[in-house]
N, C-alpha and C positions, 0 to 999 in steps of 0.2 A: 486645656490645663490637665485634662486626664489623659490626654495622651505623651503630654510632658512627664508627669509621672510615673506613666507605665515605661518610660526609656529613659529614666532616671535609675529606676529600680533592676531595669540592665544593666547598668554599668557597677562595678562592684567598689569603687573607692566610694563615689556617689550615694549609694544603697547603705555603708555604712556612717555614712554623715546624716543620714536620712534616720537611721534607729538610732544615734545617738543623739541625733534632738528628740524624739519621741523619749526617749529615756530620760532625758532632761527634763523631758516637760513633764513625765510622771510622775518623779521625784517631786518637782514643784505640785503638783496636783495633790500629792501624800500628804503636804506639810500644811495644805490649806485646809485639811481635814482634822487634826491634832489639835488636839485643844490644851489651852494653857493653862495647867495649875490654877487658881485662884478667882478663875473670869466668870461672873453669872453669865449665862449665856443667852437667859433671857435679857437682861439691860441690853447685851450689845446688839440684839437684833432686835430690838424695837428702836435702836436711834438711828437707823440704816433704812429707812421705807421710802420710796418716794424717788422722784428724777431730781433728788438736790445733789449737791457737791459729796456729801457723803456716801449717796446711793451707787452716784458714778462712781467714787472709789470699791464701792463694794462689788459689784460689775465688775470694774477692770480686774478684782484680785477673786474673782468665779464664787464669791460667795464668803471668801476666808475672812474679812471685815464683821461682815455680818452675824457668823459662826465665831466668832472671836479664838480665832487659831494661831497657831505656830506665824504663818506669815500672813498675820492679819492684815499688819501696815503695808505690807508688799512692797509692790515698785513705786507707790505713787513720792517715798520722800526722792530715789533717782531722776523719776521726771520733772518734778519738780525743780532739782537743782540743774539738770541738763537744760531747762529753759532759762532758767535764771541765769548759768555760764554763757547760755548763748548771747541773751541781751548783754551780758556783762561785758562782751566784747567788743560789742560799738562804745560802750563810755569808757573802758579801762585800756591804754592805749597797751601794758602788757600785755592781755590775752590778744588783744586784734594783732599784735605779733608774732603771738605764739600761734593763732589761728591758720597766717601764710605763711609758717616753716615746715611744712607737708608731718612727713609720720613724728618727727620728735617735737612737732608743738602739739601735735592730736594726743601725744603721750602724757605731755604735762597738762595738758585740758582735762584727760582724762582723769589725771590725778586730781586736780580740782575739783573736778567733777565728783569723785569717790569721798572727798573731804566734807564736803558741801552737804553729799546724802547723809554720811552720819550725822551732821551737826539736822540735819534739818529730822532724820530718823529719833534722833535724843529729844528734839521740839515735841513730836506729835506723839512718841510713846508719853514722856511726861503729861501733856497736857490729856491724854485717855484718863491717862490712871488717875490724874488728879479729879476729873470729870467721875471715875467710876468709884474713885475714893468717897465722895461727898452725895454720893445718890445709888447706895447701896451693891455697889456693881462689881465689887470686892467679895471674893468670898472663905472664910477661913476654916470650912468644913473639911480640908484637905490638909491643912496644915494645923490643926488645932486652936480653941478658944484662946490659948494664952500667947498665941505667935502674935505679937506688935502687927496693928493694921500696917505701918510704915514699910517694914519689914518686906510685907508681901506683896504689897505695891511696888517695890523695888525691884524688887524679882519679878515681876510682870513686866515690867517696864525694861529689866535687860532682855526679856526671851524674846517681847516684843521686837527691840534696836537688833536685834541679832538677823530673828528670823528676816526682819527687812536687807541686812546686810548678804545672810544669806543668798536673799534673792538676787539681789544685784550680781552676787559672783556666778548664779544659773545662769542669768542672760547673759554676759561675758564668754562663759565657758561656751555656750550655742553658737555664740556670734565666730570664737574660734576654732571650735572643733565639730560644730551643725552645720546647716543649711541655714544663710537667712539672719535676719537682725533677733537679736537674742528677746532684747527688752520688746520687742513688736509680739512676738510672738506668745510670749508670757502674759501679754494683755489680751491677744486675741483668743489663745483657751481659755483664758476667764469669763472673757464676754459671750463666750459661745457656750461654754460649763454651766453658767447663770439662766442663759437662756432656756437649753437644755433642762434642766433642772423644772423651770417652768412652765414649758410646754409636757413632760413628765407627768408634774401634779395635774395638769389640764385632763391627759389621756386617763387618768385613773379614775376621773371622775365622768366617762362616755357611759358607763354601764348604770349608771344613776341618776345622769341629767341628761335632756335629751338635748339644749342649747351646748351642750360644751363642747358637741363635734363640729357644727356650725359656726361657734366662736374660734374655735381651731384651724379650721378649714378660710375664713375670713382673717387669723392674723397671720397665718405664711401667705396668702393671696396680696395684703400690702405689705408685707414684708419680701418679699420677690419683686415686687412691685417696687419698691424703695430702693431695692439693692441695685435693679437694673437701673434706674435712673441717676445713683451714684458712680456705677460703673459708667455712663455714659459721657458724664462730667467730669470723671476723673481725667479717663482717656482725654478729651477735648482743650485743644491748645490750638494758639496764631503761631502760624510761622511765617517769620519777619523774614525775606530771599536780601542775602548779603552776595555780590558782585565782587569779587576780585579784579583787577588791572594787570593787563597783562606785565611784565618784567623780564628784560634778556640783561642777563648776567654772562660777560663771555661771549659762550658757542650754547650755552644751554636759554630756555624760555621758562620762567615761573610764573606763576599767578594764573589768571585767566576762567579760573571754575567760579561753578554758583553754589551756594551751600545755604543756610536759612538760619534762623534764631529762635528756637521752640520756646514758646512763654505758655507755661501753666493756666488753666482759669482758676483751676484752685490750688496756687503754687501754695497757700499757706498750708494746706491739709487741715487736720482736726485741733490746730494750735488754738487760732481765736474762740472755737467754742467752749475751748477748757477754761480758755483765758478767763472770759463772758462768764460762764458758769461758778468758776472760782470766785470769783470778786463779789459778783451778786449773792453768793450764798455763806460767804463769808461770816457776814454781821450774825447771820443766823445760826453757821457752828459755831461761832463763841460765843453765841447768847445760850444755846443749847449743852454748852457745858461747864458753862459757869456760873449760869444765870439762867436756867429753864424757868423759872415763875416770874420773872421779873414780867413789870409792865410794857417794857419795850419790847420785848419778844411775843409777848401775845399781840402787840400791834403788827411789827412786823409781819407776824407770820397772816396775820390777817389781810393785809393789805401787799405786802411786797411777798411771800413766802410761793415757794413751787406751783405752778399750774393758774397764780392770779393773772389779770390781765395785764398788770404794771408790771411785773413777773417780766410776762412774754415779750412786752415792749423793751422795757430797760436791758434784757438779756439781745434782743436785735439789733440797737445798738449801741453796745457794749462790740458784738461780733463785727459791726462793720467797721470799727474804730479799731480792734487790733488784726483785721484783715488787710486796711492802710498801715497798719504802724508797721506790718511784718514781711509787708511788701517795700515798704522803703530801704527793710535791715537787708533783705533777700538779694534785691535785682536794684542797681546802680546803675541807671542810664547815663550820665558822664563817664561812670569807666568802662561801659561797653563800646559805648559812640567814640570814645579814646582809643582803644586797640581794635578797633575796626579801619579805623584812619593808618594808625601807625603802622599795620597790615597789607594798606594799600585796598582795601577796601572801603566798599559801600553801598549805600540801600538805594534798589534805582528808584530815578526820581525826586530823590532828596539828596540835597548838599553834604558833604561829612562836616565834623565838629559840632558846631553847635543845634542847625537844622536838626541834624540827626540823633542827639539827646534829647531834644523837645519832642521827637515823633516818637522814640521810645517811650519815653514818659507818658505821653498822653494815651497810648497804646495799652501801655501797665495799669495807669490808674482806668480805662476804660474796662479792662478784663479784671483787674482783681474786684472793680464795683459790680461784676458778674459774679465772679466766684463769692462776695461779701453776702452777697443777697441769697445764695445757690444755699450756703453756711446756715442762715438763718433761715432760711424756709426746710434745712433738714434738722435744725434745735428747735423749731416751734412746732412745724402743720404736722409731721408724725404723729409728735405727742398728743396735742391735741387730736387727731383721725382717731389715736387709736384708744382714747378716754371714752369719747363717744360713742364709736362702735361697738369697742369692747364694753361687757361691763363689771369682766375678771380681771383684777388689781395685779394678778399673777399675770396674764400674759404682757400687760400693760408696760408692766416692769421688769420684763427680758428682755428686751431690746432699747436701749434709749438712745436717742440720737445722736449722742458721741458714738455710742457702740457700733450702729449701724456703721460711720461712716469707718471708726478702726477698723472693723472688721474687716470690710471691703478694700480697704487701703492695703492692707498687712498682705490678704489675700495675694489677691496682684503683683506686690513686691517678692513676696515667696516663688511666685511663679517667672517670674523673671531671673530672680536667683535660680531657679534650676536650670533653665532655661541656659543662662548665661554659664554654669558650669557643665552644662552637655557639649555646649561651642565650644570650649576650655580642651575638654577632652578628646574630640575632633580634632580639635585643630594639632592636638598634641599627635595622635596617630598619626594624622596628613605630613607631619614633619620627620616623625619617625620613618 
């Protein structure tokens, strides 16, 4: 990878796409540091602690949640709606149309897509401010005693919708004029800024504690530890060898090669554990801000709430339920086993048509129940290793196991992105 980069940074079109996502990403970095008019900024970093649903937004957005900043909401109303579009197109027989009309159905997706974030950006700024309306998290020392609490609520809630919208056109602008998927990228500086950040506070305290070089030195030893074994699995895929038939057309002969069918083990990536994490922590941001004392929520958090044991179960699976659900949307063994036939091809040893969608199938469901299981031992045994080992809440809570695995994903994908534009430019000389 560093040697990708060092003959990246040779090439001069390259080098500039290289400082202008650094630039992009600084900008974004500025805005998570700004703080908004009106926001105490104690309330909003004490409803951010912990590996719930809210922590991981604070993570993915490097801290700007937590800090209660210009882009506090960040990316997560985008991801959000980009998942929802995506499922939306197996029930909605328009998008699954506009899905296979190549760039101008990817355009109006898109558009969907940018529709969807605001409505779901106007959701979650509302529901903050109404949360920080009713539990003092409002503050009108900036605007004066007689400014309407309404008022200023209002105005938090558009810089909020904004700064999110903001963000979304950052990743955009990277994905066109950078290196690299825009929106990956904006989540992987956050995860690694958060981090950062936490290993930081850790080093400030070696000249006064003599455990915290020890604790230091033990959380990058499993955390290198974790990243290799993700990288290990990520790379790791069956390849299925698909046979051509040979074919004389004329005076000429076609067909006749071997080529293969690469299946992921963990074709879903970091989707099910969002999925898993969302849904279980759900009950718990709406009880937490609309109803923090209520009786339910002290049961909840007692029993089902971050780090219990029903916690960890129900979040395992939850992840192996949308690990099947998102391998059935993904990969369609009738319509591979279908244009493998109509191709003139097949898999030796097995019959085409229907044989060969059953063998697909059983293959799929055999590897994503690897990848399902691979998901949930990187959302649970981290967390738990690093409770116990550790027993600084800071280092515990730099890394969580969505993070880990973005991280590593995004990595990999950046490096294949330059990768793939150095062959670009190659090949462009070799023609010239």
């Amino acid at each position: 990878m560093f040697r990708t980069l060092v003959n990246a940074f040779k090439n001069k079109d390259i080098r500039k796409k290289i400082f202008i996502t650094i630039g992009l990403l600084l900008i974004y970095r500025l805005g998570c540091w700004l703080p908004v008019p009106g926001i105490t900024t104690e309330w909003y970093s004490a409803q951010h602690d912990g590996d719930t649903f809210l922590g991981l937004l604070s993570a993915i957005t490097g801290g700007a949640l937590q800090n209660g900043a210009f882009l506090a909401i960040g990316i997560s109303p985008y991801i959000n709606s980009s998942i929802i579009v995506q499922l939306l197109t197996i029930a909605i027989p328009k998008l699954e149309e506009w899905s296979k009309q190549g760039d101008d159905g990817r355009k109006k997706l898109a558009t969907v897509t940018r529709i969807m974030t605001l409505v779901l950006a106007v959701a979650q700024a509302t529901g903050i401010v109404v949360s920080m309306a009713g539990s003092s998290g409002i503050s009108t020392a900036i605007f004066g005693a007689k400014t309407p609490l309404w008022l200023i609520a209002a105005f938090v809630a558009v810089i909020l919708i904004a700064g999110s919208m903001f963000t979304m056109w950052l990743g955009e602008r990277i994905t066109d004029y950078g290196i690299g998927n825009g929106i990956s990228l904006l989540i992987f500086v956050g995860i690694l800024s958060t981090a950062g950040q936490s290993i930081i506070s850790v080093i400030t305290r070696i000249p006064t504690e003599d455990t915290a070089i020890w604790e230091l030195i033990g959380f990058l030893a499993l955390v290198i530890g974790i990243f290799a074994f993700i990288v290990f699995i990520d790379g790791a895929e069956r390849r299925i060898p698909i046979q051509y038939a040979k074919q004389i057309k004329g005076r000429k002969q076609y067909g006749g090669q071997s080529t293969n069918i690469p299946i992921k083990i963990n074709a879903a990536g970091v989707l099910p554990i969002i999925f898993a994490t969302a849904i279980i922590t759900f009950p718990q941001l709406i009880c937490s801000i609309f109803a923090p004392n209520s009786g339910f929520y002290a049961w909840w958090m007692k029993w089902l709430g971050a780090g219990t044991p029903i916690y960890f179960v129900l979040t395992g699976l939850l992840i192996l339920f949308f690990s099947f659900f998102y391998a059935q949307i993904q990969f369609n063994p009738e319509d591979v086993a279908r244009n493998i036939q109509q191709y003139g091809g097949f898999i030796p040893g097995i019959r085409p048509g229907r044989p060969t969608s059953e063998y697909l199938a059983r293959i799929s469901k055999r590897l994503t129940l690897f990848g399902a299981i691979f998901l949930a031992f990187i959302a649970i045994v981290p967390s738990v290793i690093f409770s116990i080992v550790l027993k600084d809440a800071t280092l515990v809570n730099a890394f969580s196991a969505t993070g880990l695995l973005i991280v590593v994903s995004v990595a990999l994908e950046f490096d294949k992105q330059l990768e793939s534009q150095l062959m670009m430019k190659q090949y462009k000389g070799f023609l010239k």
